[in-house]
N, C-alpha and C positions, 0 to 999 in steps of 0.2 A: 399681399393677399395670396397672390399665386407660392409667393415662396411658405407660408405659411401652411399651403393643402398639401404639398409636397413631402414637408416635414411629418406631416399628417400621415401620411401615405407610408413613406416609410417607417415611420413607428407601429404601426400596424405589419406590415408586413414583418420586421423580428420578432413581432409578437407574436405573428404566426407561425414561425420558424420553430420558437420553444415553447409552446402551448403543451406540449407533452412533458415538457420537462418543468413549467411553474405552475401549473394548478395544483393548490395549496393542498388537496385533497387529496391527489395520486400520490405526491410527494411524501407526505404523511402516510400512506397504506404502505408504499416501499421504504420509510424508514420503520414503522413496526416488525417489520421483517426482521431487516437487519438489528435490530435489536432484541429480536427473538433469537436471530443466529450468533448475536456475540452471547448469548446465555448458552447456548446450547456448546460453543466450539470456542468462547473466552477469547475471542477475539472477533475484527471486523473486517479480515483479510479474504473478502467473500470471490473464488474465483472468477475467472471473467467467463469459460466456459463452465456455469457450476450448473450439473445437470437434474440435479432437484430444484431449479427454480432460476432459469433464465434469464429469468427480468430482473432479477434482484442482482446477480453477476453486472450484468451492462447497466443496471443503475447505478452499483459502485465507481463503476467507472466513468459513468457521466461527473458524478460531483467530483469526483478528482478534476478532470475535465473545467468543469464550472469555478471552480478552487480556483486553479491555474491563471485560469480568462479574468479574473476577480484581481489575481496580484498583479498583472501585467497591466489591469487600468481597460480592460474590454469589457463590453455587457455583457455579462451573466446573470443568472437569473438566482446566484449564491448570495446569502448575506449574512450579515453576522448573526441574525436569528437562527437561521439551519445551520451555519457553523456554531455554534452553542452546541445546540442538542447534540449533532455528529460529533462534538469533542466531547461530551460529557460520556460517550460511549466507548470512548478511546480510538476513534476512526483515525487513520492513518491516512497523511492527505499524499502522500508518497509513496511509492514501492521501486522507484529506482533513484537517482540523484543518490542522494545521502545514505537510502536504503537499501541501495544495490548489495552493500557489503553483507545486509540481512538476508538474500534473495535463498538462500540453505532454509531458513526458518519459514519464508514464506510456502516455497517448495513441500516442506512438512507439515504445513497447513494444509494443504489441496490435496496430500495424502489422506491427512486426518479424515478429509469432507469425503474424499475418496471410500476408506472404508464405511464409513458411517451408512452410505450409500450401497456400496458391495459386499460388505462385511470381511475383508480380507483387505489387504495390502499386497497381493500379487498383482500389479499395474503389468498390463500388455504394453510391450514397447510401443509398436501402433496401436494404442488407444486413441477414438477418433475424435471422444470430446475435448482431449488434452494429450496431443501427442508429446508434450513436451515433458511432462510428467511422467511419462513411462519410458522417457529414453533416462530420466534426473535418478531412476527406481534403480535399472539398470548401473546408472555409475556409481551411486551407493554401493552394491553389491561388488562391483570391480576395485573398488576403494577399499572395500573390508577384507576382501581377500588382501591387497598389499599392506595394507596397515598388520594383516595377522602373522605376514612373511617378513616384517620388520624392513619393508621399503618406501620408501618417499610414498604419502597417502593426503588424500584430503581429510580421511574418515580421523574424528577423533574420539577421544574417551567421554566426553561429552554428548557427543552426535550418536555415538551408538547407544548409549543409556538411553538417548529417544527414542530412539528406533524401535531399540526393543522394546519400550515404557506401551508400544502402540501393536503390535504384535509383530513387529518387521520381520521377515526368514531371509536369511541372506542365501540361503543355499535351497534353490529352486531349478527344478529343470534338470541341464548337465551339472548346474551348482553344486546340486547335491552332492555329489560324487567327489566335492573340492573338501578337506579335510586340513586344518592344521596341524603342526608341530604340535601345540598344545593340546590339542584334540586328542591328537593318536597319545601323546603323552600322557593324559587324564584316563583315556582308556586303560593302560598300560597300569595304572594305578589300580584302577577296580580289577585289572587281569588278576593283578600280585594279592590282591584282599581276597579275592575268592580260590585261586590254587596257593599261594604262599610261595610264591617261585615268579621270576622273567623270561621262563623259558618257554616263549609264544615260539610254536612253529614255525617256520618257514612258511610251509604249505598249510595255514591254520584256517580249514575248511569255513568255518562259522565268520570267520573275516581274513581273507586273503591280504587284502592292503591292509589289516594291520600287522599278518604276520611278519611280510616285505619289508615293511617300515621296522620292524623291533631290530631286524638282520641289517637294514638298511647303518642304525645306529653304530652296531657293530665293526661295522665296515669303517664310516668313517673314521672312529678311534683309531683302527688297525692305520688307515693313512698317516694321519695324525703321529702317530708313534713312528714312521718310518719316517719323518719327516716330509710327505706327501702332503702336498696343497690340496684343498678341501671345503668348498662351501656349502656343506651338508648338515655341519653343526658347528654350533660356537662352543665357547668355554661356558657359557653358564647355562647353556643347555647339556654340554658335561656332567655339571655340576648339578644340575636336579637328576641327570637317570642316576649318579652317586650313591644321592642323596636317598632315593627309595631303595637302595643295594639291589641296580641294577647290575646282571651276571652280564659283563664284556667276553667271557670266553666262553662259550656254549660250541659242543660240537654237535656239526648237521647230523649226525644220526643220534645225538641225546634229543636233540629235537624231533625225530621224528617216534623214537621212544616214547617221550611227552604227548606226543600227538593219538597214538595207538594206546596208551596205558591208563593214563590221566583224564582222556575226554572221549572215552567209553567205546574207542574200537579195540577189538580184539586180536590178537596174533596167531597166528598161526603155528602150531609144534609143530617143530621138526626134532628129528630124531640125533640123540647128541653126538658131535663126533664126525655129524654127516658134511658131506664137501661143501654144501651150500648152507654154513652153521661158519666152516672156516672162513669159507671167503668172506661171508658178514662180518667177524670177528676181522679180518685183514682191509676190511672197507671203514670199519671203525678206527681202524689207527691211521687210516689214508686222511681220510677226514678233516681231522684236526690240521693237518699241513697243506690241502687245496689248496689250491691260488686265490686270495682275496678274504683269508679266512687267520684268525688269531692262532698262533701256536700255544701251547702250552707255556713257555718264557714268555707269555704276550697278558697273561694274567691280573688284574688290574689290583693292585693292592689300594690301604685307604692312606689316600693322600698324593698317591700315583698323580693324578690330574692337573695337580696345581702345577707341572712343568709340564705340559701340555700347551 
């Protein structure tokens, strides 16, 4: 008898332990949810801090919880009746084990619920609901920069089609200021469609870093042909400025010609003949032969580059 009340006793008390978690009616109200929010985000990867709706986040995680307690052969309060529904919804009784390998996908899940919420994908590195998500934002971004410089990257052709698919900016902040090879190169494209020439200034007021960069190019070829080592450009980035007939030899004062005639500053007359008329003219022939600059024999002809 005594061992009978005892049995008693503690059956009651687990019962009061999960009283929050098996009344068949709360259970029911937090899986409507979640399956209002696999409609809404097409999946059921609800985070554990998800700040429109608390309870639903840590209920997820209880039946993971409850799942687990169920395989190992412990009371849980799971059964194969709520594993029914939860699987007809595609609930995921996992997110690390087998799924670690997925933890990218889940990550851009908690984004997704992220904007939904903020409307924007700029995550604060210390964001307080989910600090972890705004450090995952941050290495996205350090990732796409290496992946764009052609260096060991996580980021792939795949993962940024997400990104983007969701409004991702990789270039935020100091970001912004980070530009590709491709970039300045695309630019570079629309320069030559609108003047019909490569011959971006040096000094090109309206974008300074792209005039640097068009000179920059220049430079490297000039190594390049001296036989000078060079990680500034490869052969098939050769091969595309070629390709739009980009000018390898531009001299610094036809550029700064370009700069005053072409993009609507004006020069100054002076009088012909006059001493500071010669020295211009004797500054233009210096030019071409500076140090770090193509001579005239430095000229690129087509087809020049394939011994490069």
């Amino acid at each position: 008898m005594a061992l009978c009340v005892l049995i008693f006793i503690t059956y009651l008390r687990i019962s009061n332990m999960h009283t929050h978690r098996t009344k068949p009616q709360l259970w029911h109200q937090q899986y409507e949810q979640l399956v209002e929010f696999e409609k809404e985000n097409g999946h059921c990867r609800v985070p554990g801090r998800y700040p429109a709706n608390p309870k639903l986040g840590m209920w997820v995680k209880l039946q993971r919880e409850d799942h687990k307690h169920l395989q190992e052969g412990k009371l849980s309060p799971m059964n194969n009746f709520r594993m029914d529904l939860l699987n007809k919804i595609g609930f995921e009784w996992s997110v690390f084990g087998a799924e670690r390998a997925n933890s990218w996908n889940i990550k851009l899940a908690e984004l997704e619920v992220f904007k939904k919420e903020y409307g924007h994908c700029d995550v604060p590195q210390k964001f307080e609901p989910n600090r972890s998500l705004g450090k995952w934002v941050s290495k996205q971004r350090e990732a796409y920069r290496s992946y764009c410089m052609w260096r060991p990257s996580s980021m792939t052709k795949e993962r940024l089609d997400l990104l983007l698919d969701i409004g991702f900016r990789f270039n935020v902040g100091r970001g912004r200021a980070t530009r590709t090879w491709d970039s300045f190169f695309d630019d570079l494209v629309a320069f030559l469609s609108e003047f019909d020439h490569t011959n971006v200034p040096v000094s090109y007021a309206d974008d300074p870093a792209f005039g640097k960069w068009v000179y920059q190019q220049r430079l490297h070829l000039h190594k390049r042909l001296a036989g000078k080592a060079t990680n500034g450009i490869t052969k098939k980035r050769l091969d595309k400025l070629e390709s739009i007939g980009f000018a390898f030899h531009v001299k610094e004062i036809d550029q700064v010609r370009k700069r005053r005639s072409d993009f609507g500053v004006a020069r100054g007359k002076k009088p012909k003949g006059s001493k500071n008329d010669a020295d211009e003219n004797e500054n233009e022939e210096n030019a071409s032969e500076s140090a770090g600059r193509l001579s005239a024999t430095d000229v690129v002809q087509p087809g020049m580059l394939e011994h490069v």
